[in-house]
C-alpha positions, 0 to 999 in steps of 0.5 A, spaced: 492 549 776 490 542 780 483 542 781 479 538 777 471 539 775 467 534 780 463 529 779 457 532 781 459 538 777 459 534 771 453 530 772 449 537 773 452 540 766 451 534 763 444 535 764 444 543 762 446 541 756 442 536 754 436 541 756 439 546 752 440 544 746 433 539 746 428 544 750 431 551 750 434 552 742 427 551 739 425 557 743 429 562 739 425 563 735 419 565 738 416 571 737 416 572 745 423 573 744 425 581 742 429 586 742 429 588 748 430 580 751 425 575 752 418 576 755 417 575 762 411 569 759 417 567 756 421 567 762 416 563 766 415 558 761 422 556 760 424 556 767 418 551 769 421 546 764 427 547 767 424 546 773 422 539 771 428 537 768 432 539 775 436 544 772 434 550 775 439 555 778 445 548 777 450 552 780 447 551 786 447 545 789 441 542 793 443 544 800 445 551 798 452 551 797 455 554 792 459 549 787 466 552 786 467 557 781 471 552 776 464 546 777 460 554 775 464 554 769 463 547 767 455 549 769 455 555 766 459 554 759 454 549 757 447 554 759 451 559 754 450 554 748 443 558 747 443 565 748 435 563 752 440 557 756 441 562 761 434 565 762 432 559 762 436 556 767 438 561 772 444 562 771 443 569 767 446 577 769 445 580 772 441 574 777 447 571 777 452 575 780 447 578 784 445 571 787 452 570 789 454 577 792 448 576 797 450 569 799 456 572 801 454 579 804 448 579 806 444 577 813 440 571 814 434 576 813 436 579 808 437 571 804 430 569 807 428 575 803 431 577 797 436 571 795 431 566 796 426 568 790 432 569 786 435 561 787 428 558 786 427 563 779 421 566 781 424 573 781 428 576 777 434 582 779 437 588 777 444 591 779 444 599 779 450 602 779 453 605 772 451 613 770 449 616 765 454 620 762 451 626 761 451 626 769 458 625 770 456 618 774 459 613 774 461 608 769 467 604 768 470 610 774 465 608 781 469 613 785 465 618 780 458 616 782 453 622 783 447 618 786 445 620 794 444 616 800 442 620 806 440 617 813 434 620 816 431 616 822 432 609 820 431 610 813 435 612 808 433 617 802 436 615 795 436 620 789 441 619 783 441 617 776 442 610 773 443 607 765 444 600 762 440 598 767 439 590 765 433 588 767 430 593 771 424 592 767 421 586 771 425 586 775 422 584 783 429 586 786 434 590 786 442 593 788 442 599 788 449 603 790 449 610 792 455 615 796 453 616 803 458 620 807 460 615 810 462 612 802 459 607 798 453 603 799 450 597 798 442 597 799 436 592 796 431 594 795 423 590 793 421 592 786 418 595 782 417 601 786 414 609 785 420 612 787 424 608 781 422 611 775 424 607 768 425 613 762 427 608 757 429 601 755 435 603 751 437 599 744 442 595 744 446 591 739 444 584 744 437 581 746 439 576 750 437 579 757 429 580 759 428 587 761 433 589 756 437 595 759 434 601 762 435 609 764 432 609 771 430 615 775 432 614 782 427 620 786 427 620 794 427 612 795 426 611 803 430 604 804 430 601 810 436 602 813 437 594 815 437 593 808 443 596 807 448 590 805 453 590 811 456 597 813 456 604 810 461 604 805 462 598 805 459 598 797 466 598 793 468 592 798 462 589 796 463 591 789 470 587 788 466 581 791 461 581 785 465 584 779 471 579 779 467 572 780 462 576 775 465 577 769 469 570 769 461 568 769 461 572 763 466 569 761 463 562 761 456 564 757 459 566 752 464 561 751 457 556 751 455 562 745 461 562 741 462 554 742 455 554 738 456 558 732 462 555 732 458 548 731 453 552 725 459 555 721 463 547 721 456 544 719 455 550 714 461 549 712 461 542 711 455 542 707 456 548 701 459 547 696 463 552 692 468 552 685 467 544 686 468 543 694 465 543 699 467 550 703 472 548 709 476 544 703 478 552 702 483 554 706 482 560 706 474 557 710 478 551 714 483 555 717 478 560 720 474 554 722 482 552 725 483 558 729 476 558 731 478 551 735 484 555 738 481 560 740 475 557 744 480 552 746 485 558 749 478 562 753 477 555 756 484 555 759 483 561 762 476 561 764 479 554 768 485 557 770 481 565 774 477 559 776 482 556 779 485 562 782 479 564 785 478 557 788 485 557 792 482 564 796 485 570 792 481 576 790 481 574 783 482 582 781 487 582 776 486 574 774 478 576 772 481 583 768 486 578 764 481 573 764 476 579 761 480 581 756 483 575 753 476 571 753 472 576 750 476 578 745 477 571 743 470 569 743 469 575 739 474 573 733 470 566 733 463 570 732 467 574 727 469 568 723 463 564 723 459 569 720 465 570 715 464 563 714 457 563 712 457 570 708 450 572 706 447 567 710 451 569 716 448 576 717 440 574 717 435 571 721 435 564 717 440 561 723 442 564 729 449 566 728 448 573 726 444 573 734 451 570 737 455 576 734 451 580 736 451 578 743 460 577 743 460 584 740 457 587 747 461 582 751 467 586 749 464 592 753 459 589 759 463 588 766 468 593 764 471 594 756 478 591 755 481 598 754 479 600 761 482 592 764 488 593 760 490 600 763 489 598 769 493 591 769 498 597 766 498 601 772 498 594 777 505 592 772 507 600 772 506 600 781 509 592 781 515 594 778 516 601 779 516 598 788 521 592 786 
């Protein structure tokens, strides 16, 4: 890895952290931010203060370009260090990924249209592409998608069911994949819509996204057809061109998160006394608060080094599932031992490390479970070696 972050990059991610931890902290415990994510008058108040203090969608520069995926990570890690930072600062799933997957694919019409309220923050997305299982659809396996898109004139009809949805109540725009008989497809679609039914907002063990994650209905949607991204079956392309950016942003939040409980758990630490010395003079207490540092320190590297790579023009498939897993399993570790660290108080509402567990632990799952990437970086080692 030879690239370095920017000045430019720095300047903005200093900003963000700054408005992160003075502005958007206090937040956290505002009522307004419930199970099922923060509500929309929340969402709208903390991005006008975003907007005032110039750090609105900062991963974005201000004649449009996209600032290089390792500036993103130095971006987006410090939007991380609250669980609202992201929300706040248009930097959140799935309007991240959404944002960058329309900025690479779609036309200037469809950017004027859809992209444009995304960046500025006025709306907010959803991606619609995993099933429910009762359905057979799909979820980790896209090629077991049910959901239908058939031309008729120059509209297309869409029929399917969709689950854990994130955002799609509330949401103003929407991807939607769906098999035609030509392959996968992409559409986007305005929001909300008669023929997109929400039957619920399921409970999950986050809370950090608005709309929380919904089962959609999806009954004879007409699209019209110069709202398909690109071509028909050009949607698992498309796919690979979201996913692999996708989860290294991922990757970057909760590094912010983590990074923020680990801070929690140290002060405790260092405050609290027991058997006659402060908690971290314990061993037992200094060495998880140790291997903390390492593990944070060991995600960042390879959050900078999948960066790196996509930076240099590659697909970034197998250094996003690496990257994935080591990422998410870490940081899930640092979340652990904070709340270890803390005991009883690390598992209440009294401080906000039992929210950031909550939030890593899902983390191990969104954007393809660790299983699954590590059955298919298996599969790649086994074709690798197998054609030598």
């Amino acid at each position: 890895m030879t690239h370095t972050v920017s000045d430019a990059a720095r300047a903005i991610g200093d900003r963000v952290e700054i408005f992160v931890r003075n502005v958007i902290a206090p937040y956290e415990r505002d009522p307004r931010a419930g199970a099922h994510g923060p509500s929309d008058e929340l969402v709208v108040e903390m991005r006008a203060k975003a907007k005032d203090a110039g750090v609105m969608t900062p991963h974005i520069r201000s004649d449009g370009g996209h600032f290089n995926q390792l500036d993103t990570a130095y971006i987006l890690k410090r939007s991380g260090l609250s669980p609202l930072g992201p929300v706040a600062c248009n930097t959140m799933a799935p309007d991240e990924g959404n944002m960058f997957l329309i900025g690479k694919a779609g036309s200037a019409e469809q950017k004027e249209r859809f992209l444009k309220p995304l960046a500025s923050g006025e709306a907010r997305s959803a991606f619609f592409m995993t099933e429910p299982a009762a359905d057979g659809g799909a979820g980790s396996d896209p090629s077991m998608m049910k959901t239908e898109a058939v031309l008729d004139g120059n509209h297309w009809v869409i029929k399917g069911r969709k689950t854990y949805i994130t955002g799609a109540m509330g949401a103003k725009v929407g991807i939607i994949m769906a098999n035609s008989k030509e392959g996968a497809c992409m559409f986007l679609v305005d929001l909300p819509d008669p023929a997109i039914k929400i039957d619920r907002v399921l409970d999950t063990i986050d809370s950090s996204m608005p709309g929380g994650h919904s089962e959609v209905t999806i009954d004879n949607l007409r699209v019209p057809a110069d709202q398909m991204l690109g071509q028909p079956g050009q949607g698992f392309r498309f796919a690979q061109i979201r996913l692999a950016p996708a989860r290294l942003s991922h990757c970057m939040r909760w590094h912010g998160v983590a990074t923020r409980a680990q801070e929690i758990a140290t002060a405790y630490a260092c405050r609290r006394e027991a058997f006659g010395k402060l908690l971290i003079d314990h061993e037992g207490v200094g060495f998880m608060l140790a291997e903390n540092q390492i593990d944070l320190k060991q995600a960042e590297l390879m959050i900078d080094w999948c960066a790196s790579a996509l930076d240099a023009g590659g697909d970034g498939n197998i250094e996003s599932s690496m990257a994935k897993v080591a990422v998410s399993e870490a940081l899930f570790r640092v979340a652990d031992r904070c709340v270890q660290v803390m005991g009883a108080q690390g598992v209440t509402g009294d401080t906000i490390v039992e929210q950031l567990f909550r939030e890593v632990r899902a983390f191990r799952i969104y954007d393809g479970p660790t299983d699954v990437h590590k059955w298919s970086l298996a599969k790649k080692i086994k074709k690798a070696t197998l054609s030598a």
